[in-house]
C-alpha positions in Angstrom: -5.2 -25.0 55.5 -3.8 -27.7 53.4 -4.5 -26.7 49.7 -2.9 -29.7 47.9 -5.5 -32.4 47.5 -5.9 -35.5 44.6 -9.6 -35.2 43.0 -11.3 -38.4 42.3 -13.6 -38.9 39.9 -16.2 -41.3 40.3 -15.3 -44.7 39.4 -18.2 -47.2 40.8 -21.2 -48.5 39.0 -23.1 -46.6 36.1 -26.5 -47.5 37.6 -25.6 -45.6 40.8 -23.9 -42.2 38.7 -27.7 -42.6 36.6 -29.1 -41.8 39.8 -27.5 -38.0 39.9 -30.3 -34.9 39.2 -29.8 -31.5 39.4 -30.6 -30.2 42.6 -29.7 -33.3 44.1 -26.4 -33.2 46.0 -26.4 -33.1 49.5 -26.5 -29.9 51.5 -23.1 -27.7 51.7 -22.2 -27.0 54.9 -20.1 -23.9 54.9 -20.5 -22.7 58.2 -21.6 -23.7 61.7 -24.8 -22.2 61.0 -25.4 -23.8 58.0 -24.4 -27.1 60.0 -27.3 -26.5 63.0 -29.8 -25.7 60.1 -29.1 -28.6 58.7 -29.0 -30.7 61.8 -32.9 -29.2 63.3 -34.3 -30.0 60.0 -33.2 -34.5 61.1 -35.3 -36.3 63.6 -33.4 -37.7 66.3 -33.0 -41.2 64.7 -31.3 -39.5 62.2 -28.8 -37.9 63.7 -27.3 -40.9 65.5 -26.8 -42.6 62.2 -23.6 -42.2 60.2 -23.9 -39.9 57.4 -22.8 -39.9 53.9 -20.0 -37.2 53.0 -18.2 -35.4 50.2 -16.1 -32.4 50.4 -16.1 -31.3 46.6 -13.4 -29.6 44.1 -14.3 -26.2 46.2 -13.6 -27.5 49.4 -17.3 -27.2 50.7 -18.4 -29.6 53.1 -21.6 -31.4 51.3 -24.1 -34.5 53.6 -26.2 -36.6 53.4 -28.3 -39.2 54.2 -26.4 -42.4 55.2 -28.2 -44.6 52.3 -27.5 -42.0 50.2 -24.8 -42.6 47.4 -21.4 -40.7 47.4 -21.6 -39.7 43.8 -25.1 -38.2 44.4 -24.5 -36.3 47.3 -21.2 -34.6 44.9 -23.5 -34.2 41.7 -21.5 -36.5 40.0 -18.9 -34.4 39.9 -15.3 -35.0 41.2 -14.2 -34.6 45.1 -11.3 -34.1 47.2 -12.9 -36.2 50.1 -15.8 -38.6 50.4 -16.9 -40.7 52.9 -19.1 -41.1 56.3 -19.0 -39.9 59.5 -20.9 -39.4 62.8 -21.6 -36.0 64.4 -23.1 -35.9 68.7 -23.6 -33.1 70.7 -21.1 -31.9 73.4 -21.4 -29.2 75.2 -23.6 -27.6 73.3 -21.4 -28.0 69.9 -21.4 -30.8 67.6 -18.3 -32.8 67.5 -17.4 -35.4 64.6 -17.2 -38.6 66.8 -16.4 -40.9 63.4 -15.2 -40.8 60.0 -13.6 -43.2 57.5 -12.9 -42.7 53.9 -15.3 -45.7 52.7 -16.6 -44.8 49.6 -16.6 -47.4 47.2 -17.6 -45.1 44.8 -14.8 -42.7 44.9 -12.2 -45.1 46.5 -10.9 -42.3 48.1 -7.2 -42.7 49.6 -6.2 -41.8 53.5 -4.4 -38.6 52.4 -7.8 -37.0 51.8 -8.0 -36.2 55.3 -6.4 -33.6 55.7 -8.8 -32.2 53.0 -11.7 -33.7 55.5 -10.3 -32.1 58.8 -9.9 -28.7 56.2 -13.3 -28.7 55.5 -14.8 -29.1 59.2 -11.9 -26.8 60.8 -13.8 -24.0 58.4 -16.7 -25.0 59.6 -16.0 -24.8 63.2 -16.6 -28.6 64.3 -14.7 -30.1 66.6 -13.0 -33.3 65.0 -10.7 -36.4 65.3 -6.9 -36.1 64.2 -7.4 -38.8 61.4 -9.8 -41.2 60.0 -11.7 -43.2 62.6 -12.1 -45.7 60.6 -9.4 -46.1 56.8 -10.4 -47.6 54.1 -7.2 -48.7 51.7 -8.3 -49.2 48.2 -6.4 -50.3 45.4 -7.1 -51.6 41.9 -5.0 -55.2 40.4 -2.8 -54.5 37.7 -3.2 -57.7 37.0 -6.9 -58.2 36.7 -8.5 -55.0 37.0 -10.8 -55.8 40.1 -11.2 -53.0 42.7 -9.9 -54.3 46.0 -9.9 -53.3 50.2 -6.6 -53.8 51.6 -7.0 -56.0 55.1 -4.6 -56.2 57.7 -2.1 -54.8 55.4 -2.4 -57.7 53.1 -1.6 -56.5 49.3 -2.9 -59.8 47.6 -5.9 -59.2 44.9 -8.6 -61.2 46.4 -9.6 -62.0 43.1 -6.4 -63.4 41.2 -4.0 -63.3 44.1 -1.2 -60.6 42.3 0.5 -58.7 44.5 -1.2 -55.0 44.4 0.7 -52.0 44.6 1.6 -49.8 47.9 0.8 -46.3 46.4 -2.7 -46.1 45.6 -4.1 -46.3 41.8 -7.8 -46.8 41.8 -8.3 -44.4 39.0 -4.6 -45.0 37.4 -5.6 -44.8 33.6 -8.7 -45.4 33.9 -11.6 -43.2 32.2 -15.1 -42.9 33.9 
């Protein structure tokens, strides 16, 4: 188990963290049967969508919904992890068939996932040896916007400064 692990606070839109409620978050997954309850309780369509993940500051696996919102399914509080990803049966186990680190809530960097594979290794589910799908964030010095990296291409899309390597979405920042 990797213990080291950056939290990130929340750093999208205040509409979307006014949308948090006690009771909310999504259901923590802690164990494979926690994971199979959670799974019978979804309809078929539901389980071939992508879900919405976090794995919070106590390293519990929480999902949700697809639609759902990062910082809701986390209780607005800080995560190691956040995400989505795609679970199908094999043999009668689940498997994690995809997962990327886009949260543009969270902007969370690729290093999370050994945090991620953490998570689903204590949970028993058979997973991927990296993201499926990474998402590099980082934020312009210059300007301030939030911007996805293509192609390796560190140009802000909104002022065209160069943007830094290491990742600094939060950098400084309060939330």
């Amino acid at each position: 188990m990797n213990l080291p692990g950056r939290n990130y606070r929340y750093v999208g839109p205040a509409d979307l963290l006014a949308l948090v409620r006690p009771g909310g978050e999504g259901s923590s997954i802690r164990s494979a049967a926690d994971f199979d309850d959670w799974a019978s309780k979804l309809d078929t369509e539901e389980l071939v969508e992508p879900f919405t993940f976090v794995v919070d500051a106590a390293r519990v696996l929480r999902l949700a919904p697809r639609r759902s919102e990062h910082v809701v399914c986390a209780g607005g509080g800080t995560v190691l992890a956040a995400g989505e990803m795609s679970f199908r049966g094999k043999s009668g186990r689940w498997v994690v068939v995809v997962v990327s680190n886009q949260s543009t809530g969270y902007c969370p960097d690729g290093s999370s996932w050994s945090v991620v594979a953490d998570a689903l290794d204590a949970v028993g589910i058979e997973h991927p040896s990296g993201f499926t799908h990474e998402v590099v964030f980082r934020r312009c010095p210059a300007c301030g916007q939030l911007n996805i990296v293509r192609e390796e291409d560190f140009l802000c899309v909104f002022c065209d400064e160069v943007l830094p390597e290491e990742w600094n979405v939060d950098s400084g920042r309060s939330s």
